[in-house]
DSSP file (Angstrom, degrees, kcal/mol; ACC not computed):
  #  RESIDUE AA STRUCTURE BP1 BP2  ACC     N-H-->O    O-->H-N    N-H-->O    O-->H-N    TCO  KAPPA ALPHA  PHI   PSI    X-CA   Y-CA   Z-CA
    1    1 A X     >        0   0    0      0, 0.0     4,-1.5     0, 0.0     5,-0.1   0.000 360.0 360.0 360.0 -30.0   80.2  185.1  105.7
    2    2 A X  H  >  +     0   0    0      2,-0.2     4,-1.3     1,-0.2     5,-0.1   0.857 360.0  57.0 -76.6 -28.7   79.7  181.5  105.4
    3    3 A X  H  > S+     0   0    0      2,-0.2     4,-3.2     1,-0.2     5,-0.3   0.846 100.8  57.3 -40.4 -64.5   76.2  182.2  107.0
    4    4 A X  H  > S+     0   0    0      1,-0.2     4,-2.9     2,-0.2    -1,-0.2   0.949 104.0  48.2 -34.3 -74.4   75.3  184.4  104.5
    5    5 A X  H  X S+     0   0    0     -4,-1.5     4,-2.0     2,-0.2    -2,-0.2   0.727 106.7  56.4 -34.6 -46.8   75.7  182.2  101.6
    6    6 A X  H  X S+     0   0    0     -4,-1.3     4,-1.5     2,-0.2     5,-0.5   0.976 106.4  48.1 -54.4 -80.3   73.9  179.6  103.0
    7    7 A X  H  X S+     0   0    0     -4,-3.2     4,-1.8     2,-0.2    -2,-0.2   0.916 106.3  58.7 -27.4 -47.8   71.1  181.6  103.5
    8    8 A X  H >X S+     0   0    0     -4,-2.9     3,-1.5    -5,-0.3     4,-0.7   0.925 109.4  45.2 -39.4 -83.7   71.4  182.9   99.9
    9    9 A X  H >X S+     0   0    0     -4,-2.0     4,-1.8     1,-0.3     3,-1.2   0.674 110.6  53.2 -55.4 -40.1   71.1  179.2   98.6
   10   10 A X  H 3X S+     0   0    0     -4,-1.5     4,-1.7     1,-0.3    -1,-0.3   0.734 111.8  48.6 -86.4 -26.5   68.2  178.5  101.0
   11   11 A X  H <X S+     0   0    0     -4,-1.8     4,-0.9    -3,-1.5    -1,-0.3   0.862 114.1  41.6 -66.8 -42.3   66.6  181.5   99.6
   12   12 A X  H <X S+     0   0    0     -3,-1.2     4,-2.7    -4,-0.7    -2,-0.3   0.902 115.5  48.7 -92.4 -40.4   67.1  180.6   96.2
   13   13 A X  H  X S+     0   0    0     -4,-1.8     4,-2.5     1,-0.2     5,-0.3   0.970 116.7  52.9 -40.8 -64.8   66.1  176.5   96.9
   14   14 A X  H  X S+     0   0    0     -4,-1.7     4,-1.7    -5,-0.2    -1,-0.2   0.834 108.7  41.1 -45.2 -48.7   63.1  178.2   98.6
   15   15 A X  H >X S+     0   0    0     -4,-0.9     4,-1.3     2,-0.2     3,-0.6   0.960 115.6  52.9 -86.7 -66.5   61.8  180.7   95.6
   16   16 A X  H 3X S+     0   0    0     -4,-2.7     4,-1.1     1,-0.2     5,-0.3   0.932 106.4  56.8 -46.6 -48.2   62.4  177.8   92.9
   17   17 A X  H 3< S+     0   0    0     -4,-2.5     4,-0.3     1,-0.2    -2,-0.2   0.858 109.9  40.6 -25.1 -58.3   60.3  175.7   95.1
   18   18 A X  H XX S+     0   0    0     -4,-1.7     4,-3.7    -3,-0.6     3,-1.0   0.982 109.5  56.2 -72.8 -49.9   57.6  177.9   95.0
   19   19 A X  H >X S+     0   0    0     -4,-1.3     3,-5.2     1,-0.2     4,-1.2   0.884 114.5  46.0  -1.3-111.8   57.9  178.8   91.1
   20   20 A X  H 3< S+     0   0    0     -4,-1.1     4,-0.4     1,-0.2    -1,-0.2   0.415 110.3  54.4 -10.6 -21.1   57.6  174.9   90.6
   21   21 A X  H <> S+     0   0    0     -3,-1.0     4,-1.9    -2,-0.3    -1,-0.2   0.817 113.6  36.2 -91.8 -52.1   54.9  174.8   92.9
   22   22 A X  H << S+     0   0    0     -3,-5.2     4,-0.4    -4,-3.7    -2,-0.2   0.750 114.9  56.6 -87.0 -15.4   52.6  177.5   91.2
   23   23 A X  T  X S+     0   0    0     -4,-1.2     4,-1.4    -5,-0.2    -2,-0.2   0.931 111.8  44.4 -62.8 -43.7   53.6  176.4   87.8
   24   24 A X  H >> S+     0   0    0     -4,-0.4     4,-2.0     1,-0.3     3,-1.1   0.966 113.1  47.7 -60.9 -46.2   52.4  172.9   88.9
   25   25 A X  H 3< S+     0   0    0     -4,-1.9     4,-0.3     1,-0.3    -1,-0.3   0.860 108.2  59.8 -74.7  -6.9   49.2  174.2   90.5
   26   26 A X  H >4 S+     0   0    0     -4,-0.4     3,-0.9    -5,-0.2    -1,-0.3   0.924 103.7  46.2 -63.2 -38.9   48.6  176.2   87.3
   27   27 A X  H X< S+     0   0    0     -4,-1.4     3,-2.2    -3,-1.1    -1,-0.2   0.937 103.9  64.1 -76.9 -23.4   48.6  173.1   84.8
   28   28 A X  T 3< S+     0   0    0     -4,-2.0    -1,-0.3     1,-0.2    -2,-0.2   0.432  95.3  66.6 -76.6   2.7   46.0  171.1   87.4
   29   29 A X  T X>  +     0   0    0     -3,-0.9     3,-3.2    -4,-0.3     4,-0.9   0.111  69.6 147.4-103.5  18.5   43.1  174.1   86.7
   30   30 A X  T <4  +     0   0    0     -3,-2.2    -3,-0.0     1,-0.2    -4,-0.0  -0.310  60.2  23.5 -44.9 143.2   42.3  173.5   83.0
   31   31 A X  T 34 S+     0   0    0      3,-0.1    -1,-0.2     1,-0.1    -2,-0.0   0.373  99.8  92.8 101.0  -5.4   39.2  174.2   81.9
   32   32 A X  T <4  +     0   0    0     -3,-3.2    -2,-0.1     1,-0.1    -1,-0.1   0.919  66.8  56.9 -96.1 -45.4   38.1  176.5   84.4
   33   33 A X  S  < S-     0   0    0     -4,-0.9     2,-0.3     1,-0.1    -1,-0.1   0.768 113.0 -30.7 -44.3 -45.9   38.6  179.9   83.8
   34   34 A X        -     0   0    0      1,-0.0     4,-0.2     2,-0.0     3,-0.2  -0.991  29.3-133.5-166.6 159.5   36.5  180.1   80.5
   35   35 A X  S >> S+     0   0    0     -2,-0.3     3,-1.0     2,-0.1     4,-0.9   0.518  75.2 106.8-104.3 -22.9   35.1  178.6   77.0
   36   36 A X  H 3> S+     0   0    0      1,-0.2     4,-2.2     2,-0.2     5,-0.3   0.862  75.3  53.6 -40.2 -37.1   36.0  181.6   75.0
   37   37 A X  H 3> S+     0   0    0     -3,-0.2     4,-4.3     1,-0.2     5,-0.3   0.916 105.9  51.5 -65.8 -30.2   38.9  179.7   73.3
   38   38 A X  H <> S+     0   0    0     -3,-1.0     4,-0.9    -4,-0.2    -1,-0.2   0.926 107.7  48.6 -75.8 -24.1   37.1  177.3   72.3
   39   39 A X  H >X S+     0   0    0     -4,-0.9     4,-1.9     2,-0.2     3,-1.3   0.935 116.9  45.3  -0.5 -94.2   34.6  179.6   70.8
   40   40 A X  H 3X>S+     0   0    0     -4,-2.2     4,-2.6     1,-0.3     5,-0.7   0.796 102.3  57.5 -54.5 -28.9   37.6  181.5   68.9
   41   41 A X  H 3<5S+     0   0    0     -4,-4.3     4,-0.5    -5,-0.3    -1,-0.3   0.792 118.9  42.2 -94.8  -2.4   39.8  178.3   67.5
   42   42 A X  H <X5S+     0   0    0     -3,-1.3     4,-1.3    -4,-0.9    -2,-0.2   0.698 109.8  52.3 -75.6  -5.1   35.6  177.5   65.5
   43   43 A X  H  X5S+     0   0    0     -4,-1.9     4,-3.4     2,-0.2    10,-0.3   0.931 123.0  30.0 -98.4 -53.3   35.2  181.1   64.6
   44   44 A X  H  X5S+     0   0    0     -4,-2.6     4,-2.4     2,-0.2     5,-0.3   0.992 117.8  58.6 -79.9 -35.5   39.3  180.7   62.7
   45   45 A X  H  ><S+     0   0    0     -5,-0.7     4,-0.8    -4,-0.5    -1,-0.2   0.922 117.8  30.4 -23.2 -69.5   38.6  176.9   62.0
   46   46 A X  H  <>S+     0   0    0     -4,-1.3     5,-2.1     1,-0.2    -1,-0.2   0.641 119.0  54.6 -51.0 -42.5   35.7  178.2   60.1
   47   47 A X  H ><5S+     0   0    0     -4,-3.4     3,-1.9    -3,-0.2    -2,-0.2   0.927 106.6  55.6 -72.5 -49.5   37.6  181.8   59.0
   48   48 A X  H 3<5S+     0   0    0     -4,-2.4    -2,-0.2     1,-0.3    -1,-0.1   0.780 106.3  54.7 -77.7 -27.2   40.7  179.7   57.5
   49   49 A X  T 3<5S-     0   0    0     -4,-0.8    -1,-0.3    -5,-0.3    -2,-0.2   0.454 124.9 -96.6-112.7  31.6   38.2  178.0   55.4
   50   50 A X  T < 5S+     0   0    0     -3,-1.9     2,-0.5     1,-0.3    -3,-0.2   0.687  79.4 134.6 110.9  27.5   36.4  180.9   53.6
   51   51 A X      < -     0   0    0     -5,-2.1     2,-1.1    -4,-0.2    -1,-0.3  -0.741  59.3-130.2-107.9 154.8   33.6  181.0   56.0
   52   52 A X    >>  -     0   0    0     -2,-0.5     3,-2.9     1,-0.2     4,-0.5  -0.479  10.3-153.9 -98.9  89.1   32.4  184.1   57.3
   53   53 A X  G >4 S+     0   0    0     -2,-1.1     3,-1.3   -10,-0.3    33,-0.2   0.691  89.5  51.9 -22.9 -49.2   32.2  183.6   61.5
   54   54 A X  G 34 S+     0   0    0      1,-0.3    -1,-0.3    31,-0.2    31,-0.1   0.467 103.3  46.9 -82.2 -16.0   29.2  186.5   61.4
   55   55 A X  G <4 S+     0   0    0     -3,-2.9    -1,-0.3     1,-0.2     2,-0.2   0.073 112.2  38.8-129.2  21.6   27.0  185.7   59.2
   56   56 A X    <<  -     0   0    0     -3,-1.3    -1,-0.2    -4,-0.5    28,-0.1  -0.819  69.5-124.4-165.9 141.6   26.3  181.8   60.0
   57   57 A X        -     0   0    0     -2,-0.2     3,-0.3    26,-0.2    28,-0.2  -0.220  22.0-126.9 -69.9 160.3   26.0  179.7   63.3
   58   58 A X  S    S+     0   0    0     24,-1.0    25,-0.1    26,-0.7    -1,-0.1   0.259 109.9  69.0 -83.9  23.3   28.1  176.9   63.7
   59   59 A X  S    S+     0   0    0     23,-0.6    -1,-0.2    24,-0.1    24,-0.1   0.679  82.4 116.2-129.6 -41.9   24.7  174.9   64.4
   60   60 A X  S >  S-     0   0    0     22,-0.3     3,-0.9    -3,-0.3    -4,-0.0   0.233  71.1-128.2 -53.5 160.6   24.1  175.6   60.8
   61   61 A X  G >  S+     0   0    0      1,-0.2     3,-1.3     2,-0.1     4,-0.2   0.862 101.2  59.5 -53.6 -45.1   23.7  172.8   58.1
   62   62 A X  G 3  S+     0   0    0      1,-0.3     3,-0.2     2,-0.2    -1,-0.2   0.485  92.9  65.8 -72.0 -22.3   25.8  173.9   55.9
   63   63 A X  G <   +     0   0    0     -3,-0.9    -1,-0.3     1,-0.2    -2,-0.1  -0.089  66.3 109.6-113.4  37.8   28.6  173.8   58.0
   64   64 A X    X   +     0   0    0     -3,-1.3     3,-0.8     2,-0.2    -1,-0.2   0.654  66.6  67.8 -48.8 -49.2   28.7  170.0   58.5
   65   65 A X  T 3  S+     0   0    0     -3,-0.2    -1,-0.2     1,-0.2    -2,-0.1   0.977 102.7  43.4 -57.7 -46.5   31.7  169.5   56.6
   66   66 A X  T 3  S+     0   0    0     -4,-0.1    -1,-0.2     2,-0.0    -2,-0.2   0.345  75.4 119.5-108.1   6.3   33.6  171.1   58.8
   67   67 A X    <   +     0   0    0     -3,-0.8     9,-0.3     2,-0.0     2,-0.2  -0.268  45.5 162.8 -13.6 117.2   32.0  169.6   62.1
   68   68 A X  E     -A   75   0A   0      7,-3.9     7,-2.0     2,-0.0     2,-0.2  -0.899  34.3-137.7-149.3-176.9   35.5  167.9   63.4
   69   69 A X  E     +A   74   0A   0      5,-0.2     2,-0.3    -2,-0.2     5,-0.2  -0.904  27.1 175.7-160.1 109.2   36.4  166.7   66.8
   70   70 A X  E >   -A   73   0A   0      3,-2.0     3,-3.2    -2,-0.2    -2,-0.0  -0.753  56.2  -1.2-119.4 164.2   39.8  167.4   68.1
   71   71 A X  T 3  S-     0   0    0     -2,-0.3    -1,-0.1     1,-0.2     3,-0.1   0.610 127.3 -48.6  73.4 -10.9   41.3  166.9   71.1
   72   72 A X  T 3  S+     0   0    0      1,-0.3     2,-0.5     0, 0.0    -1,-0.2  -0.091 115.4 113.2 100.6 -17.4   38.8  165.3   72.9
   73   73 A X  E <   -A   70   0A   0     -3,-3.2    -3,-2.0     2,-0.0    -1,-0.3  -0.846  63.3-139.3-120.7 154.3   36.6  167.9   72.0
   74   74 A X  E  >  -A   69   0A   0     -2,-0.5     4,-0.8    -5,-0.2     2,-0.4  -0.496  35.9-118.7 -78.8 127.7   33.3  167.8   69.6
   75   75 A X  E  4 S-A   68   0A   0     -7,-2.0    -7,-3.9    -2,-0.2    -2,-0.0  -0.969  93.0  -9.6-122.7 113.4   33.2  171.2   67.0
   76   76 A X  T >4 S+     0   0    0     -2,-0.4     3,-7.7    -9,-0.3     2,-0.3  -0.960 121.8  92.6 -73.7 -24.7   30.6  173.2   67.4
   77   77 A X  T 34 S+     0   0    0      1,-0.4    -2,-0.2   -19,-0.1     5,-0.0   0.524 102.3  18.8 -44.8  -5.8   29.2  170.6   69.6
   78   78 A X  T 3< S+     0   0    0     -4,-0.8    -1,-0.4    -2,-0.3    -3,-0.1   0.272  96.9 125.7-153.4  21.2   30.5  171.8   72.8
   79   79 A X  S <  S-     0   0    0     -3,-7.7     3,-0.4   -41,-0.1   -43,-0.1  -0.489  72.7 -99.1 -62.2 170.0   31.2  175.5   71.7
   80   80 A X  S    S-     0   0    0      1,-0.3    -1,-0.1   -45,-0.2    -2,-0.1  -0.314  94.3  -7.2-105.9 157.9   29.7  177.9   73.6
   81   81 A X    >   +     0   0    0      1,-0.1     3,-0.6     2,-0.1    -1,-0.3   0.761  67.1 167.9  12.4  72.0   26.3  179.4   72.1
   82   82 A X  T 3   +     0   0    0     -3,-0.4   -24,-1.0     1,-0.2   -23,-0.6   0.772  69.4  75.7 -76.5 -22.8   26.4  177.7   68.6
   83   83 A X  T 3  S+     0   0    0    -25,-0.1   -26,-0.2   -26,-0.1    -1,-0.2   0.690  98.2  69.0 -42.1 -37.6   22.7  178.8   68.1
   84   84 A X  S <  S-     0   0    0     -3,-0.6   -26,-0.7     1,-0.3     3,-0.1  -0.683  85.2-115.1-109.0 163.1   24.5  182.2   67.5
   85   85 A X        -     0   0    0     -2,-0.2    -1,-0.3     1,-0.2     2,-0.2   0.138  67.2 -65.3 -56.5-165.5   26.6  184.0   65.1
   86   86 A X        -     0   0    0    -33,-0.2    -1,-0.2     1,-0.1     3,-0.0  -0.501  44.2-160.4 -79.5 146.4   30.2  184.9   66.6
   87   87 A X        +     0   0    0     -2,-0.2     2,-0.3    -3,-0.1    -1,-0.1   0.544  59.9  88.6-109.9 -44.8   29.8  187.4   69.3
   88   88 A X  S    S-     0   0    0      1,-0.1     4,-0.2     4,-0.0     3,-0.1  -0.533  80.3-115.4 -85.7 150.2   33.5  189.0   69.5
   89   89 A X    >   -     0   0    0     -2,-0.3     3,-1.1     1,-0.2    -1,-0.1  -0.218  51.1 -76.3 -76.3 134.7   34.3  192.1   67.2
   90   90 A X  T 3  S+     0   0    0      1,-0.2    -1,-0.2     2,-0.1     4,-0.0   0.104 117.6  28.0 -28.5 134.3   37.1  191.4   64.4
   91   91 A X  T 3  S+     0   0    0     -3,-0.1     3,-0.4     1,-0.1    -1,-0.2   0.756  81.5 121.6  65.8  19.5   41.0  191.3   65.9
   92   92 A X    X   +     0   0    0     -3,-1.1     3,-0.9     1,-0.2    -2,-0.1   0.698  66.1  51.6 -85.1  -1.9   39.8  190.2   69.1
   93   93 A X  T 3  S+     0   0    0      1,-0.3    -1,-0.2     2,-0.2    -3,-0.1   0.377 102.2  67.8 -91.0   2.5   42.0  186.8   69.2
   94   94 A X  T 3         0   0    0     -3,-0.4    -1,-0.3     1,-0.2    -2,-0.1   0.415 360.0 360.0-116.3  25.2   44.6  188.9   68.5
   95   95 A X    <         0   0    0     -3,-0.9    -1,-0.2     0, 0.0    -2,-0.2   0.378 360.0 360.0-112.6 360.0   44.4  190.6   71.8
């Protein structure tokens, strides 16, 4: 019985271990998977202050004021295709 138990806890030691392991290796791969967010937080940057993502590039003059740089990162300056309007269809951040 005592056998058992042990095993249990080595089981459980084991499985947290791993958890920990793939949470860790999780944080160390920003920045690969994709650009789309950054994309989406100018398209509501831009939406929160009365602009309409679709019908102007972030490239555009007019939308100078609102050029910021947060994070480390430059907006629009290292969004993805700023030359174009918004590409994803309305209620897609909210998926």
């Amino acid at each position: 019985m005592a056998r058992s138990t042990h095993q249990r806890l080595w089981r459980r030691v084991l499985a947290t271990l791993a958890v920990l392991l793939f949470i860790f290796s999780a944080f160390q791969t920003q920045g690969v998977l994709s650009d789309d967010a950054l994309r989406y937080h100018w398209d509501g940057w831009i939406g929160v202050h009365g602009v309409d993502p679709y019908a102007q590039v972030p490239e555009h003059e007019t939308l100078a004021p609102y050029h910021v740089e947060a994070n480390g990162i430059a907006y629009p300056g290292e969004v993805p295709y700023a030359d174009l309007p918004t590409v994803y269809p309305p209620g897609a951040q909210l998926l």
